[in-house]
N, C-alpha and C positions, 0 to 999 in steps of 0.2 A: 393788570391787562390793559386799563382804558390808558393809561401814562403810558407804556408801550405802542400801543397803536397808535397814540399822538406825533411819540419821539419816530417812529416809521414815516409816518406819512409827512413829517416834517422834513425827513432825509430825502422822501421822494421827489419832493416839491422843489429843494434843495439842486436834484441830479438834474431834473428837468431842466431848471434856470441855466444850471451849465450848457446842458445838451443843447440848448434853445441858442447860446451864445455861442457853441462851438461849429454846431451845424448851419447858423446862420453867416458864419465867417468862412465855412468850407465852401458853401454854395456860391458866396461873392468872388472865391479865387478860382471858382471854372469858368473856364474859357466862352467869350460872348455874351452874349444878354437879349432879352425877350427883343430888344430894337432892332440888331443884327439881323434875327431870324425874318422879324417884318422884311427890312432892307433886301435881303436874299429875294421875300418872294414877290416884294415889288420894286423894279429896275425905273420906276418915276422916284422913289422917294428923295429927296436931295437931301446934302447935307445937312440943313438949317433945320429941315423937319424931324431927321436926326436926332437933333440937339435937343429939341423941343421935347420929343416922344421921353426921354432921358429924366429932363428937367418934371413931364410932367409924371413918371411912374418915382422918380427920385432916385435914378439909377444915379446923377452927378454927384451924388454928396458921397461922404466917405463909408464904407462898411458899418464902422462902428455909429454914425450918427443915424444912419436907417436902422440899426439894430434897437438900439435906445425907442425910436419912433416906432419900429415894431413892437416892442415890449410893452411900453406907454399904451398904447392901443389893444395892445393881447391881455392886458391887467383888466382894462375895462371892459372885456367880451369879445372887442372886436380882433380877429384872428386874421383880418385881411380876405383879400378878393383871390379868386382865382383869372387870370388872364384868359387863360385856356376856355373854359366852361362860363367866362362872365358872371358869375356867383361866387356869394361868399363860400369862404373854403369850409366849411361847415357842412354845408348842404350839400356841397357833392361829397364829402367824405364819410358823413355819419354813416347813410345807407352801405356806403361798399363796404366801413365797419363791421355793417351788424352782420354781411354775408363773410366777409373773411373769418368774425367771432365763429362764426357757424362751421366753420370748413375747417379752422382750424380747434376746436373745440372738438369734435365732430372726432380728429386726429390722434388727439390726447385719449380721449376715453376710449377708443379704439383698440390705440395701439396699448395702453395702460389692460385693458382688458385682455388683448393678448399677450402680453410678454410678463404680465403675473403667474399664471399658470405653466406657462412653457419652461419659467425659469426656476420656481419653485421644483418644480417635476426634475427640471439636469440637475439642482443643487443636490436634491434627493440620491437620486445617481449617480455622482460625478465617475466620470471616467467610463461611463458607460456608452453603447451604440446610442442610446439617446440622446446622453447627454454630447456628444460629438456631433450628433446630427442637428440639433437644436444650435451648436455652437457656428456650423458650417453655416447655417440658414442665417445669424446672426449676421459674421461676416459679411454674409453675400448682401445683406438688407443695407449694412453701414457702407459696403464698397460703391455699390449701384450709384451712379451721377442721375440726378435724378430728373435731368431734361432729356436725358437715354431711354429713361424708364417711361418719361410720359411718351416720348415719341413712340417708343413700342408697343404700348397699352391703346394710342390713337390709331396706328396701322393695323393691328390685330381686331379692335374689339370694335371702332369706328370703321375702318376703312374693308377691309376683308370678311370680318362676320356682319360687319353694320348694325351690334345691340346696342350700340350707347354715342350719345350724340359728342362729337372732339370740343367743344366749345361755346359758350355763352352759359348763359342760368337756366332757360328755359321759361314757360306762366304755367303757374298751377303746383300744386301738393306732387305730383306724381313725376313732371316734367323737369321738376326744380331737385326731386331727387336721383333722378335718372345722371343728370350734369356735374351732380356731386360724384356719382361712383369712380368717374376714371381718376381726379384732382386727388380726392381723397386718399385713393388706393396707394397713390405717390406716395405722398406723409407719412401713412399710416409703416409701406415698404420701407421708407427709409429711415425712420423715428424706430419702431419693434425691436428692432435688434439691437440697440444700445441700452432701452429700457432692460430688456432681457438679461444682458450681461450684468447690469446692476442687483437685478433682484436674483440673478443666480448669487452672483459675488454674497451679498448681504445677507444671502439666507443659507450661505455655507457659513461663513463668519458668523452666525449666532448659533446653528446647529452645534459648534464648535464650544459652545458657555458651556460654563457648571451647571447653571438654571435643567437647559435643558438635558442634562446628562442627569440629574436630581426625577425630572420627570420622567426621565425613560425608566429609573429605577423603583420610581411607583406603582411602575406599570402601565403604562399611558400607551397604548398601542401609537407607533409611526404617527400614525394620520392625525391623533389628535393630540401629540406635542407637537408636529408642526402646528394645525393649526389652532389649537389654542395660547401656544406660547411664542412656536420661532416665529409666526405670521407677523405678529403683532409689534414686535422685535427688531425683522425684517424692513418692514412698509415705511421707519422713519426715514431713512437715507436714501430710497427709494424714493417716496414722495416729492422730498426735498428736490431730487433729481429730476422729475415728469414735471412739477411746477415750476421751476427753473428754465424750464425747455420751452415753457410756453412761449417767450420771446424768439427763443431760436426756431420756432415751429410759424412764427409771424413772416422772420423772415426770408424762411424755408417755400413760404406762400408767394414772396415774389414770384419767384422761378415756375413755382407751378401755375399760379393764375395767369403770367403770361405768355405761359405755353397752351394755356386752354383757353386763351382770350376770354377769363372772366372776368368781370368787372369788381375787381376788389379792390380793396387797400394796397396789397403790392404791382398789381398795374397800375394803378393811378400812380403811386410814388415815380415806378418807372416812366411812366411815359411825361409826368411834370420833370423829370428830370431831363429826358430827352429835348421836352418842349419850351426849357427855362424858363417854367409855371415855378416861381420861386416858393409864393405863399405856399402853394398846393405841396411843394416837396419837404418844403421846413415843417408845416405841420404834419403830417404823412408818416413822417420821420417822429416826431415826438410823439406822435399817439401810439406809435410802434415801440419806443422807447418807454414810455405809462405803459403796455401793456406786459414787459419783460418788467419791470420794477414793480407790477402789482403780481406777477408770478411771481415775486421774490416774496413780497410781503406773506401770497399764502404758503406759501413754503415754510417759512417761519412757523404760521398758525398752524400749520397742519403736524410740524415735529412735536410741538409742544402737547397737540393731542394725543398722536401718536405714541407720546416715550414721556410718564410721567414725571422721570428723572427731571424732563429738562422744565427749568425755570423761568421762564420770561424775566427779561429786566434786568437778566445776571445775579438775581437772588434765589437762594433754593431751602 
């Protein structure tokens, strides 16, 4: 197990270095640079000062030689400045981390709490008014665009009934959870129904084993081969899926927290992007990239708990 988790986290460190190289050469080939924007908003700057601004952020030297000079300096702790916010990029990112951990954390157990039972329940009946109705609700959760869903959820419940406030985090235990209900309910809408189809799927396909057709013939009433046997059965390829998504539910967080103007992880990316806050988007970007590669990782751990079949390490 401890040689596996080393050979993992050596691959991760591995993606990272790429992602570090790829996204830092993506960002050099978009159009303008933090000096341009200066130059726009002030019509004194002259050329010369121009030049200067360039030479001293090191916009003049080539892609690749500030890449190397970022990396150099990102080995030894330092992750660079933000232009934007004047601080290292650390200190404004940590904190919006720990609220996007939250919101999107928050998402996963949610929706993982709803769409276990909803889909368990249609695999049980397939082809039934449930299992149909459960399937249409699916759909509708995977169809929904989900800067549609939040603008509707701000007109209705902000603007119209006025219970819950369109934007920011709020101060205090009570305030900070009132802010999360509308962002969340996104995620949570548009994530449910994909979970659901999975653990329908997967716990038709084990319903379908010998195992459990051995237990039926023991006499195990319904409810507990499902749940002592197909549950258990079920939850591998399922897991694997919800921990997997963690990433896609990171970046699922842009769209919502700039529709809710919070202050996370996916607005900052967005708005360093808008504002050619280089540091601020390169990292942004890889801590988003660490958090879908450490969803992999537990994904891994969690099969291996779940189905004692499987072997870590490719031995069994």
């Amino acid at each position: 197990m401890t040689r596996f988790l080393l050979g993992r986290v050596a691959e991760m460190l591995a993606v990272l270095l790429a992602m570090s190289a790829v996204v830092f050469a993506l960002i050099g080939l978009m159009p303008g640079d933090p000096v341009d924007l200066l130059a726009a908003g002030d019509p004194k700057m002259t050329s010369e000062d121009a030049a200067r601004l360039r030479a001293l952020y090191g916009l003049d030297r080539p892609v690749w030689a500030r890449y190397l000079s970022w990396l150099g300096a990102a080995l030894g702790g330092d992750l660079g400045f933000s232009r934007s916010f004047a601080r290292p990029v650390l200190d404004v990112l940590l904190p919006r981390l720990a609220d996007t951990a939250l919101l999107v954390g928050l998402a996963l157990v949610v929706s993982a709490a709803i769409a276990l039972p909803l889909g368990v329940h249609a695999a049980r009946h397939p082809r039934s008014a449930a299992d149909y109705g459960v399937n249409l609700l699916c759909f509708a959760g995977i169809s929904v665009p989900p800067f549609w869903l939040a603008l509707m959820l701000i007109v209705l419940f902000s603007v119209v009934l006025r219970w819950l406030p369109a934007s920011g985090v709020g101060e205090g235990p009570w305030q900070h959870a009132r802010h999360l209900v509308l962002p969340l309910t996104v995620l949570v809408v548009t994530h449910v129904g994909q979970y659901t189809r999975f653990v329908r799927a997967a716990t038709i396909e084990v319903l379908r084993q010998d195992y459990i057709r051995t237990a039926r013939a023991k006499g195990l009433s319904e409810r507990d081969v499902v749940r002592r046997h197909a549950l258990r059965g079920a939850l591998a390829p399922v897991f694997t899926i919800i921990a997997l998504s963690f990433g896609g539910l990171f970046s699922g967080a842009l769209i919502t927290e700039t529709m809710f103007a919070r202050p996370g992880m996916g607005k900052a990316i967005y708005d360093a992007i808008l504002g050619s806050d280089y540091n601020l988007a390169l990292v942004g970007l890889l801590l988003a990239t660490a958090a879908t590669l450490v969803g992999s990782l537990l994904a891994d751990i969690g099969y291996a708990w779940l189905d004692p079949r499987v072997r870590l390490g490719g031995t069994s």
